[in-house]
N, C-alpha and C positions, 0 to 999 in steps of 0.2 A: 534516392532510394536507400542509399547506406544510412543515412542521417534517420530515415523514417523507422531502419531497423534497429539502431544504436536506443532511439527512446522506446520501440517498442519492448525489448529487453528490460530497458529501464524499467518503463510502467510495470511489467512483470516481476521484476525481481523488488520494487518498491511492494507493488500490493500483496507478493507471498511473504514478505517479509513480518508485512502488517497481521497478516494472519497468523504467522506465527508467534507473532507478539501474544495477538488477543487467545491463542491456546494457550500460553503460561499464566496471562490472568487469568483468566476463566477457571482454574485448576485450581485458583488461589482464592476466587472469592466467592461471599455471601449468594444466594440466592437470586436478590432483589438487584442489586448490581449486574447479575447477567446476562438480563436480556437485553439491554443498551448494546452492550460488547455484541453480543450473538446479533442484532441487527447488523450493528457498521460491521462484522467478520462477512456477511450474506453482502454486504456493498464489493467489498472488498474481491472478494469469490469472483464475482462477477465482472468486474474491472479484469482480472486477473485470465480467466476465462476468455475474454472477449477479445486482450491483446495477447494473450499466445495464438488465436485462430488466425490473427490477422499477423501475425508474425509468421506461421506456417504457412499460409498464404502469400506471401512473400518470401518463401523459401528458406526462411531463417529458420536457424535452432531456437530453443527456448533456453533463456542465460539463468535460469533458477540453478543455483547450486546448491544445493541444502545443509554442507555443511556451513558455507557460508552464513545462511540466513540462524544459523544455531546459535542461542545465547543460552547463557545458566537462567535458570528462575531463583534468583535470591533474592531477599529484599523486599521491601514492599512493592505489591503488583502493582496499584495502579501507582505508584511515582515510574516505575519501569515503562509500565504504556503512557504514562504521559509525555516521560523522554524520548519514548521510542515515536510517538506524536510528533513534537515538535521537530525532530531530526528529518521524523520523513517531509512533512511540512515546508520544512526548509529545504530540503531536496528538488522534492515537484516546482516549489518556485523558480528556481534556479534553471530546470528542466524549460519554461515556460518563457522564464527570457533567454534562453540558449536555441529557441526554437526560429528555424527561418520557414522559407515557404516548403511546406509539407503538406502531405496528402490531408483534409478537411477530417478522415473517417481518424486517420491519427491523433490530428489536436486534439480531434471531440474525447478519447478516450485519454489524453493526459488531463482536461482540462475536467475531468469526469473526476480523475484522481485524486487532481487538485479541491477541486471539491471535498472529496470524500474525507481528505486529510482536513480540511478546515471543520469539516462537522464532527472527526474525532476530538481535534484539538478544545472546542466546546463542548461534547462530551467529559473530558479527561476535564474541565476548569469548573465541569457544574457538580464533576465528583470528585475533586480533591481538591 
């Protein structure tokens, strides 16, 4: 049960992360670039959404700390989401072989994450 709350946090503070990522691009770019971003921010959301319920559901707090997830917007946006891409990418991985027997409804939403970070990470390679 501990082990299902420690990734449910994770998945949480991974996907408010991402979203907050894709608010400093979005502030930064064209147009025609933003509805890709505005898609995968609505994956995200809901990833997000989905393991705080289930984290409250299990009695846990939700680990989003917002000052944490704060970065500056300098620099070029999308190299920023694309680093901010592969970090999380590399995270969820990590998560996924760290994972022993846990609850089915849990993996499903790391493994939702995992995903989601591989279709940013081809995103972020088919725009920059």
């Amino acid at each position: 049960m501990e082990q299902e709350i420690h990734l449910l946090r994770s998945i949480c503070r991974e996907a408010e992360g991402s979203i907050r990522s894709i608010d400093l691009a979005l502030r930064r770019l064209p147009e025609p670039l933003r509805q890709d971003l505005l898609q995968q921010r609505r994956s995200y959301e809901q990833i997000a959404r989905e393991a705080g319920q289930q984290l409250r559901g299990r009695g846990g707090r939700s680990a989003v700390n917002p000052l944490a997830l704060w970065r500056p917007g300098f620099g070029n946006p999308l190299k920023q989401r694309k680093r901010d891409s592969l970090e999380g990418l590399q995270r969820s991985l990590r998560s996924v072989g760290q994972m022993q027997a846990i609850d089915p409804k849990v993996a499903s939403l790391n493994r939702q994450l995992l995903l989601a970070r591989q279709e940013d990470m081809g995103r972020m390679n088919r725009l920059f």
